[in-house]
N, C-alpha and C positions, 0 to 999 in steps of 0.2 A: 733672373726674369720672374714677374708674377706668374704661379701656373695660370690664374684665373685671367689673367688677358690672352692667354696661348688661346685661339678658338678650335684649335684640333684638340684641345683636353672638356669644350662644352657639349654637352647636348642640347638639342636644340628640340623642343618636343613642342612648339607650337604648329609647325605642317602637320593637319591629321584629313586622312582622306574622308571623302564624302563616304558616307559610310553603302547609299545607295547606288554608289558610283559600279560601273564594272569591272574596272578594277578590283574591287574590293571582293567579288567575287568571285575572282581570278585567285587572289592571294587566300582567302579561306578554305578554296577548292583543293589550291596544292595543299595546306594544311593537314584538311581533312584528309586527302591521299598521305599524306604521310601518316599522319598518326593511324590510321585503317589498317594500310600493309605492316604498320609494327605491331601492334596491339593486336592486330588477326593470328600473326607468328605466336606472339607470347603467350595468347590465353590457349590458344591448342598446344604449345609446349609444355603448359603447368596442366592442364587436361589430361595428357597422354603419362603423366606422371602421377598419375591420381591413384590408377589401376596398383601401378607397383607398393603405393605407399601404404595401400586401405590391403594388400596381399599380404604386407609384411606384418601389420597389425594384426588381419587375422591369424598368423600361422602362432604369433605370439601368446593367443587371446586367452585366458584364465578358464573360459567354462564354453560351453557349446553356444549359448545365449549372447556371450560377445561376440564370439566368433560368426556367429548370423546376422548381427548386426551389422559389419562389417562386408561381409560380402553382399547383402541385400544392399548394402552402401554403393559396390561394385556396380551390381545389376542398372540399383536407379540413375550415375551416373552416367552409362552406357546409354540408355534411355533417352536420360532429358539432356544429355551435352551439347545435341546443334541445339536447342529452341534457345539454352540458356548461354552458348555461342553470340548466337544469333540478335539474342535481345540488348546485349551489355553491347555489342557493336553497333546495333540499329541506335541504340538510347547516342552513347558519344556522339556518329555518325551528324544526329540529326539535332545534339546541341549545339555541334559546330556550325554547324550551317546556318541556327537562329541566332549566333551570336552579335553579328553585325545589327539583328533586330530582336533585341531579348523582346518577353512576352512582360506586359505590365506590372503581370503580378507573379514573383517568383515562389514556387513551392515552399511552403513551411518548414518543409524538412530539410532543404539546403545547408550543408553543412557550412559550418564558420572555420577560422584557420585553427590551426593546430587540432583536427578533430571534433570539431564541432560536430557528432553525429548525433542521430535519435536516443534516445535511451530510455526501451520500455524499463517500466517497473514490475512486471508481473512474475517472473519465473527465474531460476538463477539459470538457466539456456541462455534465454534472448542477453542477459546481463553480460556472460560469458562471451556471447559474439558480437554485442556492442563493445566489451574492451576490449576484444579480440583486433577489430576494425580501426578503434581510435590507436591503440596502440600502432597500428601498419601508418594509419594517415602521416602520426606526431612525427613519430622514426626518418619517413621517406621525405615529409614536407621539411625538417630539419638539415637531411642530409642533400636534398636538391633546390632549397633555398637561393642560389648563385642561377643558376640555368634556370627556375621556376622564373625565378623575377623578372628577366629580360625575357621569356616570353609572355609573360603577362603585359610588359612597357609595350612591347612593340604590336599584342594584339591591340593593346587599348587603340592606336594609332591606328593601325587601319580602320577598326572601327567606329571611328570619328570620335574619339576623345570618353567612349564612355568606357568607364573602368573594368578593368578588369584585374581580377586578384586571385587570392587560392580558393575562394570558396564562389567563386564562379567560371573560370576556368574550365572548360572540361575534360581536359586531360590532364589536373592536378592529379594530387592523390587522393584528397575528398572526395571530389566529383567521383572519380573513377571508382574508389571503392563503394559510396553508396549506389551506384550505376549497377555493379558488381553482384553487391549485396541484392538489392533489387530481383534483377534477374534469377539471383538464386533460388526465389522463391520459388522458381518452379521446380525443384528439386525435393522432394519428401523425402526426406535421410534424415536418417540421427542426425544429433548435434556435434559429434564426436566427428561423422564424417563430415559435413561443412566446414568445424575445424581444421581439419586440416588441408581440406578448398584452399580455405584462406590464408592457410600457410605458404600452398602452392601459388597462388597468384602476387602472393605478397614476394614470395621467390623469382618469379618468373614473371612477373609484371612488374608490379613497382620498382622492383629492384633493377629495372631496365629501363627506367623512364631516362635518364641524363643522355642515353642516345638519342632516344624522340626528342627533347630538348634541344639536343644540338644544332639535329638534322635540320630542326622548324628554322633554329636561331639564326641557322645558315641560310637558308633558304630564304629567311625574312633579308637579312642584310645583304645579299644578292639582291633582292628586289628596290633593297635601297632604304627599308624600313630602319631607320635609328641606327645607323654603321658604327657610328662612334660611343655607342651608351657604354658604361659606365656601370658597372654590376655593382651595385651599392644596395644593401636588403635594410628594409625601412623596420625591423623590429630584431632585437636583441638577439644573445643566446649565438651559440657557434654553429657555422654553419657546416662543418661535420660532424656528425653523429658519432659518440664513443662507440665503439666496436661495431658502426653500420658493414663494414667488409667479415667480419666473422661469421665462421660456418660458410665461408662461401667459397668455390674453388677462385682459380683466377681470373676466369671469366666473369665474376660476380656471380655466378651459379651455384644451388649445393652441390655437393658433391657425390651427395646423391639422394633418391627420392626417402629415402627412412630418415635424412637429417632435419624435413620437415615433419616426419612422422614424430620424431624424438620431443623437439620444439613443442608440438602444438597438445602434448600428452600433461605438459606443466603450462597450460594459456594462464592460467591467474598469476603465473610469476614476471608476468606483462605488466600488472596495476600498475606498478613503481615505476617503469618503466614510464609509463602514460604518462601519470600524475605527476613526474617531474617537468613533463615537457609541457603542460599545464599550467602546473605552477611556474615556470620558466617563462610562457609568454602572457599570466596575466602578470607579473611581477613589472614587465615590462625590460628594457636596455640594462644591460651590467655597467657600472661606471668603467670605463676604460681603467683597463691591466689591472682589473681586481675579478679576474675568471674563478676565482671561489669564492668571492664574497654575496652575502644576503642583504636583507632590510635596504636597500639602494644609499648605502653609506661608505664612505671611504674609511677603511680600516685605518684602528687605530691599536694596534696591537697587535700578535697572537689569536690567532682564530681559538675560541674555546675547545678543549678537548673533550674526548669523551667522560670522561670522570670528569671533568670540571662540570660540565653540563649535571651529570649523576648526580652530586653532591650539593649542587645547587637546587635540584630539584628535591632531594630530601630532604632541604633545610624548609624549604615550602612546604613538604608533604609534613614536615612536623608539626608546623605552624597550624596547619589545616588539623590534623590529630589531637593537640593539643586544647582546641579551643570545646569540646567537650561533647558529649554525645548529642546523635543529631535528632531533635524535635520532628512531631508531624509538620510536615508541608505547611507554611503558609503562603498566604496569596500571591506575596511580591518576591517571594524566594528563586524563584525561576527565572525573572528576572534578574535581581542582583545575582542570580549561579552566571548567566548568558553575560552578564559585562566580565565576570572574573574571567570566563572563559577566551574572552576575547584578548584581555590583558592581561594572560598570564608569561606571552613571547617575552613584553615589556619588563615586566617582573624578574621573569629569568634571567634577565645582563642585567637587572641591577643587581640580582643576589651574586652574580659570578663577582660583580665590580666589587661589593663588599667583599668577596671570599679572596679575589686574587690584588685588592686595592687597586684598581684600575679595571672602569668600567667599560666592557667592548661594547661597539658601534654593531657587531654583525658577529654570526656566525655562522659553519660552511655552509654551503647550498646544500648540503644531502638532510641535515638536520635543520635549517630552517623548512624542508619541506616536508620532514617526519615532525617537526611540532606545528607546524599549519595543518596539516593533515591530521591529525589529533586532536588538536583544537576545532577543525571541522567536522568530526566526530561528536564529540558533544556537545556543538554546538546542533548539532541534529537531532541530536537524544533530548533537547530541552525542545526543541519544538515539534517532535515528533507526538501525534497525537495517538497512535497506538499505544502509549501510555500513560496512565494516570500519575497525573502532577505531584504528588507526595513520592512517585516513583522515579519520575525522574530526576528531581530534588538529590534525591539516593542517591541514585547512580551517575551523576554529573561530578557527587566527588572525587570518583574515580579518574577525574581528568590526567592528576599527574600520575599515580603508579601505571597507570597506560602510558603514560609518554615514555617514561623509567623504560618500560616494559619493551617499547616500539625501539627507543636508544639502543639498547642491548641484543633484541634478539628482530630484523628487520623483515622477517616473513612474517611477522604477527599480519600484517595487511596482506601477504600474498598466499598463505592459505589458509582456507577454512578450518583445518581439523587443530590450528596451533593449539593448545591451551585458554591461553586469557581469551582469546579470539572466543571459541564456546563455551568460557563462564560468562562474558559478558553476553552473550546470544543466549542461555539459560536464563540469568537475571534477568532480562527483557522478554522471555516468554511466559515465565513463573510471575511477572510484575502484570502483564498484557491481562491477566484477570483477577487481578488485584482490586476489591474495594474496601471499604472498610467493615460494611453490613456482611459480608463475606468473609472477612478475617475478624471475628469479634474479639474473638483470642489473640491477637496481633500474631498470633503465631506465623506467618510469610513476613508482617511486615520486619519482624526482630530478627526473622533467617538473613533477610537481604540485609539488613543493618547490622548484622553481625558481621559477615564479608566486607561489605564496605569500612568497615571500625577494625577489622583483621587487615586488610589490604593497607590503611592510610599509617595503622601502628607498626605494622611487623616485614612490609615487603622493602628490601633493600637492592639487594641484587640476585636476589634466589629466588629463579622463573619457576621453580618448582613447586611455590606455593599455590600457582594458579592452576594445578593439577589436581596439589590435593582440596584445593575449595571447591572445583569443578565436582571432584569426587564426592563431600561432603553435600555438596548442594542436590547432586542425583538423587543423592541416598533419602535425602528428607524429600525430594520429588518422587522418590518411589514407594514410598510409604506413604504423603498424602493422595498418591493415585490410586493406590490401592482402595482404600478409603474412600476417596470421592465415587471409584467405580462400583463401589458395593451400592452406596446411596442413590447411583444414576441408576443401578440396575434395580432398584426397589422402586425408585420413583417413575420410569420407564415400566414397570411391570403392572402400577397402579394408574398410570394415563392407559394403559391397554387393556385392562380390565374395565376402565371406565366409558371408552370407547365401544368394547362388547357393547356394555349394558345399553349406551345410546343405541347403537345399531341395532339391538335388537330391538329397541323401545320403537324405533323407527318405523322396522320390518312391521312390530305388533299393530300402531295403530292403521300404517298402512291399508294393511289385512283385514281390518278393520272397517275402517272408512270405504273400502273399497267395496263392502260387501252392504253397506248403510246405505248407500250410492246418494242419493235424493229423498229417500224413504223420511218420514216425521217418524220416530220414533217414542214412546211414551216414556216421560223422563226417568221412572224405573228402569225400565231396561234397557236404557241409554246410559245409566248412570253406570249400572253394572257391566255394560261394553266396556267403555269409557274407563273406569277405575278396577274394579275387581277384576274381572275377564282380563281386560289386557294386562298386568302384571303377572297373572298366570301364562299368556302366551309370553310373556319376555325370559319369566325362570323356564320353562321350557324348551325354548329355544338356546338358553345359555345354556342348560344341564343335556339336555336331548339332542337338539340340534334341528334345522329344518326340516329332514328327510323322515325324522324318525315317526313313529305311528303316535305316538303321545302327542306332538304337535298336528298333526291331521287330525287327530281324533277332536282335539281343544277345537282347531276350525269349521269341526263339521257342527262340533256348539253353536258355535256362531250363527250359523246358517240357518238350524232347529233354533234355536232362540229369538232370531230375526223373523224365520216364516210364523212363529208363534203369534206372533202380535197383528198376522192377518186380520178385517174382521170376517165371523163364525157366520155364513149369509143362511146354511141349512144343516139339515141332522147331519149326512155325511161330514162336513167341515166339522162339525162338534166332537163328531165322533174320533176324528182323526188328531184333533185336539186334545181329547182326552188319552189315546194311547202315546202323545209324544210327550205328554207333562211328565211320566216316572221318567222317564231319559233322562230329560232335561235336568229337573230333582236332583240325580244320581252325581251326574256331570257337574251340576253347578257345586255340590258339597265335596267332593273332592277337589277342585277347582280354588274355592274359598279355603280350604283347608290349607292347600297349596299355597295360598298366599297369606297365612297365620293369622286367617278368621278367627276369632275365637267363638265357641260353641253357641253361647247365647246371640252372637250377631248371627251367624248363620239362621239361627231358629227365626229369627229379628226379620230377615231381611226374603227365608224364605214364606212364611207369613204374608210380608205386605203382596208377595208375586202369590200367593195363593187366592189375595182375594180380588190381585188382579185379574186373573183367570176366572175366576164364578163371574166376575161380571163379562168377562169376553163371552164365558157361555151362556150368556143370558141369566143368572140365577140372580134371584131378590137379597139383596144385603141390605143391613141392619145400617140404620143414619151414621151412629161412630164409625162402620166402615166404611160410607162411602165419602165421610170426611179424613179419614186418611191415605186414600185413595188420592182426593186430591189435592190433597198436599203434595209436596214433594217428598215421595216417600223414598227418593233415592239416597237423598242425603241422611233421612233420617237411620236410613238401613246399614248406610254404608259408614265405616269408623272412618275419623278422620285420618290416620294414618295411613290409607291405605290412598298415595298421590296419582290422580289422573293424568294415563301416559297420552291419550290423543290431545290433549290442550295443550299440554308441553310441550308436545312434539310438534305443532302446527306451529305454533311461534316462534320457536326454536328455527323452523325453515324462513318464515314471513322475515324474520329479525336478520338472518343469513344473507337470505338476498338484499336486502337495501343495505346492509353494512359492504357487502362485498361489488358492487354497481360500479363502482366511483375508476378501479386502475383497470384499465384495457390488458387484456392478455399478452397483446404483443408490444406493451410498455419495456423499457430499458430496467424498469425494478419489476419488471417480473421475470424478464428474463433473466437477472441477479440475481431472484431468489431460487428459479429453478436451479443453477449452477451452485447453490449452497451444497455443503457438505458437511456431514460430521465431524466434529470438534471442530469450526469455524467460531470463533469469538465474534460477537456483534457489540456495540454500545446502543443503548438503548436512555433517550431523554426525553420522556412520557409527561403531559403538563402534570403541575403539582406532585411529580413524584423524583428522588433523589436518582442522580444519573448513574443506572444501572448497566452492570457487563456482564454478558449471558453467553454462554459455551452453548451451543446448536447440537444437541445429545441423541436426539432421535426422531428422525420424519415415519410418521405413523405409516404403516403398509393400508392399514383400511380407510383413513379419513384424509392422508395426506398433509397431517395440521405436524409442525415442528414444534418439538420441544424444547425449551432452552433454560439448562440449569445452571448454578454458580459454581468456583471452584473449588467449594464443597461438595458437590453431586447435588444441591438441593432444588427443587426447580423454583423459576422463576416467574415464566410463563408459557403458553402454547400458543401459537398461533393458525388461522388457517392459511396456505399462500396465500391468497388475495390480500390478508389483513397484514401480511410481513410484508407484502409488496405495496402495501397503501403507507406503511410507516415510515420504509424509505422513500418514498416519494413526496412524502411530508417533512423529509429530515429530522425523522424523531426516532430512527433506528438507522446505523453506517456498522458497514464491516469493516474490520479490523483486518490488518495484513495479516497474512499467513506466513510469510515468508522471513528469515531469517534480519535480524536487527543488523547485524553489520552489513549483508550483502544489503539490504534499503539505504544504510546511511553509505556505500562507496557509490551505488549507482545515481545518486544526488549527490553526489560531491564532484564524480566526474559528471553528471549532467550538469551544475553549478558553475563547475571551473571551462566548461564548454562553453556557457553563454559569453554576448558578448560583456564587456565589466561594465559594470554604472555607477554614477558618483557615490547611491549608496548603498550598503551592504543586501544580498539581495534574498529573500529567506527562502529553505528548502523548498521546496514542493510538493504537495503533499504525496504523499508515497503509500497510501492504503493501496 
């Protein structure tokens, strides 16, 4: 008999209920009752297991500082466990309910299948508990595939035919762990302890969903929703999970609460885990009974071994060696590096076909997805703009001794501290302030070209080169630090001394002007305010300081030299005129001396104020004197060297303020530049000037202006905030990540391999 005329083997999915019908809210009600009463049990059972796990860790913990860490873990989850109970149950509760009438516009952050969750770029924490999450989604949505699917068919139906799938569902595993996550937020703990949260829920929740599945699926097909479906899963990839029942008793449970402790102690040996279930469902369907085959071809051979791969890949890596040492950057090099990179999969079964005379279609799935996974590697490194273009030229040949490297030894991706892992995170931090006006000496650029011309000639199968070039490369990073730190501390001690001098120039004219107030003063004694006088209050104030008598003394000048220029109305006034001119005398010649008058100006300039005084006192002067008189006799007194601090200093303000008007305080680049830190690398593309990368070496304690030198120590420039927050907001200065190279290009690769796929290749994001 045809199966397909049998109508007990059809499903029949055109009856879908009105979605506003009451029914319909009948069947979502029971729903929601089920999934509440399970999910209430489970998340207080991975709760009550929290305490023992975060006990065992601290009894473990290496110094007193973990060990606090830890139980303050204890404290805060004691704490916050109903509200973050409470929310993760309210949040499900009340998506079930809107299902029947989703909301038009669904959140951004809605995860997609296989883990499609957020993934900040900022810190290697949040990195950690995004693959922490993707890993729990890929794992459970893989192993409940079968029972996930027929309750999505049979919600869609009550629903009135609109869809429903795993990353709308709310009790998939998406849903529920960003719901999860969510809520967690109200928990303030390390990161150590939310890890192992999410170990526990991922224990004691996820790992219990195929009950809630059932229960629903029953419960639906009692109702009469879709009796006869057909558990058929519309995307690739097996639907149990290798080792999803390990570590668990036989209940599905661990065995106990330290086996999540153990687990969540190694989360980065999760990436692999993720990133195959990734690569699994963008790849798409396995051709039928070919469960280890890659590239979606039907074997024609021998799957490649591992030494056939190795050797294939050296006959490459020679080739690349051979063709001669590598040039500065040119323009279109980055491009032609980004096609090789792409087409080096292709390349590698042709060179096997040459090597074994018969060219494979495919090779395993563990190693098509460590060379896509390397190949997404640098393909991030050529478009990552954290570095300069001649750098990553460099560092993009490294393509194949890293895949060699990833072949051979497969934690290179699952931990940080491997070897190659932090040579190549040094080359991209030692490159991140790489220019050329900065290395005139090429000396960086022939270190990094040296490694790469070492690695492409001499690395075969000996991982221990990438230890001692790690080692090599410190050593010339700790000698040019040293170096650059001598020169930052010279150039830092020479913006601080220059800042005195403003400041006190500041203080002097201030002091100054404020005692002038309104008053017309005669350009003599204006002059010598103004120029001589105030240079004398600014070295005394550097050498003496404000408090001390020698600067009081200086201002009481002031005050006798300003009341001088009263006019003399009777004898009294004259007279008092006459006993304050020796002071004055006295005062002004040490004064000038002070600011390296030389003798004849002093004679010069006390002179023109002598015959400015006979005439204050009334006395008869000679025509020559009272044509010098009115002259400008300040200028003629005063030497040119000696530069006026109050005109400097007023413009100096006037100029400040209208440059600094334009960015609002509480702009998004200001408060970016507030959050600046020492040694933060900035790019800086100034018009008419070549695009410059400045190291942020010291924010002044007195004026608050940053300093920013090259990777010499030498500066570059200063800014005030206002002016660093006006340049980013002109796009003519961007900060540069901080954070380590490999962890930027995994958490773009798994945000990349999360989106949905699109016809064409779709480029990182930017990751500063």
């Amino acid at each position: 008999m045809n199966e397909a005329s049998d109508p007990s083997r059809v499903v029949n999915l055109s009856p879908r209920l009105d979605s506003s019908s009451e029914r319909v809210g009948e069947l979502l009600n029971a729903v929601r009752g089920i999934a509440s009463k399970r999910l209430q049990q489970w998340i207080g059972n991975a709760f009550e297991h929290v305490d023992d796990a975060l006990f065992d860790l601290a009894e473990k913990a290496d110094n007193n500082a973990a060990q606090m860490h830890y139980f303050d873990g204890m404290r805060e989850v004691r704490k916050r466990r109903p509200a973050v109970e409470r929310n993760f149950l309210a949040t499900i509760s009340r998506d079930l309910g809107e299902l029947a009438h989703p909301p038009k516009q669904q959140p951004v952050s809605t995860p997609t299948s296989l883990g499609s969750v957020e993934l900040t770029l900022v810190a290697d924490n949040e990195l950690e508990e995004s693959l922490a999450i993707t890993s729990m989604i890929g794992k459970n949505e893989s192993r409940l595939s079968r029972d996930l699917f027929a309750v999505n068919q049979r919600l869609s139906v009550i629903c009135g035919g609109h869809k429903i799938d795993d990353a709308s569902n709310p009790v998939a595993p998406a849903i529920l762990a960003q719901a999860f996550r969510q809520s967690l937020q109200e928990l303030g703990a390390d990161m150590r302890v939310k890890l192992i949260i999410y170990k526990l829920f991922d224990r004691y929740v996820l790992s219990s969903l195929e009950e809630l599945y059932q229960e629903v699926n029953v419960e639906l097909v009692r109702a009469g929703v879709l009796p006869q479906l057909r558990h058929e899963v519309l995307r690739g990839g097996n639907a149990q999970a290798a080792g999803s029942t390990s570590h668990h008793g036989g209940d599905g449970h661990p065995a106990s609460a330290s086996d999540a402790m153990d687990e969540a102690s190694d989360i980065p040996s999760d990436l692999l885990q993720t990133l195959h279930a990734l690569f699994s469902a963008r790849r798409g369907p396995a051709v039928a009974g070919s469960g280890n085959t890659g590239m979606h071809a039907m074997p024609s051979g021998p799957l490649p071994s591992a030494n056939e791969l190795l050797g294939a890949l050296s006959v490459l890596q020679s080739q690349i060696a051979s063709a001669g040492p590598l040039p500065y950057a040119q323009a279109d090099d980055a491009a032609e590096l980004s096609r090789e990179v792409l087409q080096l999969k292709g390349q590698l079964l042709t060179q096997i076909g040459a090597l074994r005379g018969e060219k494979p279609s495919h090779v395993a799935t563990i190693d098509e997805d460590t060379i896509d996974l390397v190949g997404m590697l640098f393909e991030f490194i050529l478009e990552d703009r954290n570095l300069p273009a001649a750098m990553q030229v460099m560092l993009a040949r490294l393509q194949i001794p890293y895949l060699k490297a990833a072949i051979l030894d497969r934690k290179l991706f699952a931990h940080r501290q491997h070897p190659a892992r932090r040579l190549l995170d040094c080359l991209a931090e030692q490159a991140k302030g790489w220019s050329e006006e900065s290395d005139r000496d090429h000396r960086l650029h022939e270190k990094v070209k040296s490694i790469v011309d070492h690695l492409l000639h001499d690395f075969d199968d000996d991982m221990g080169i990438f230890e001692r070039l790690l080692l090599d490369l410190q050593q010339f990073q700790d000698v040019n630090k040293r170096r650059s730190e001598v020169a930052e501390q010279r150039v830092a001690e020479s913006t601080r001394g220059r800042e005195k001098l403003e400041q006190a120039r500041h203080r002097a004219a201030r002091e100054i002007l404020d005692r002038i107030d309104n008053r017309k003063l005669p350009p003599l004694v204006h002059g010598v305010l103004a120029r001589a006088w105030a240079n004398h209050l600014v070295l005394t104030l550097l050498r003496q300081g404000e408090t001390s008598p020698e600067f009081k003394s200086a201002l009481r000048f002031v005050d006798d030299f300003i009341a001088s220029t009263r006019p003399v109305a009777d004898a009294d006034s004259r007279q008092a005129l006459r006993q304050t001119l020796p002071g004055i005398e006295r005062s002004l010649r040490f004064g000038l001396a002070n600011v390296a008058f030389q003798e004849q100006d002093i004679e010069r300039l006390l002179g023109q104020l002598h015959i400015y005084y006979r005439q204050q006192l009334g006395e008869t002067l000679d025509a020559t004197e009272v044509v010098a008189v009115d002259e400008d006799a300040a200028m003629l007194a005063i030497p040119d060297s000696i530069q006026p601090v109050i005109d400097h200093d007023t413009a100096m303000d006037e100029s400040s303020e209208d440059d600094l008007a334009d960015v609002p305080p509480d702009s998004p680049e200001w408060h970016q530049v507030q959050a600046l830190q020492p040694g933060t690398w900035l790019e800086f593309s100034l018009p008419d000037e070549p695009l410059t990368r400045a190291k942020l070496s010291w924010i002044s304690p007195m004026s608050g202006r940053y300093l920013f030198v090259n990777r010499r120590g030498l500066k570059v420039a200063d800014y005030a905030p206002q002016e660093l927050a006006h340049l980013l907001a002109d796009s003519q200065a961007r900060v540069l990540a901080a954070n380590a190279l490999f962890d930027r290009a995994m958490s773009a690769i798994v945000g990349k391999l999360s989106q949905p796929e699109v016809a064409s290749p779709t480029p990182f994001a930017d990751t500063e």
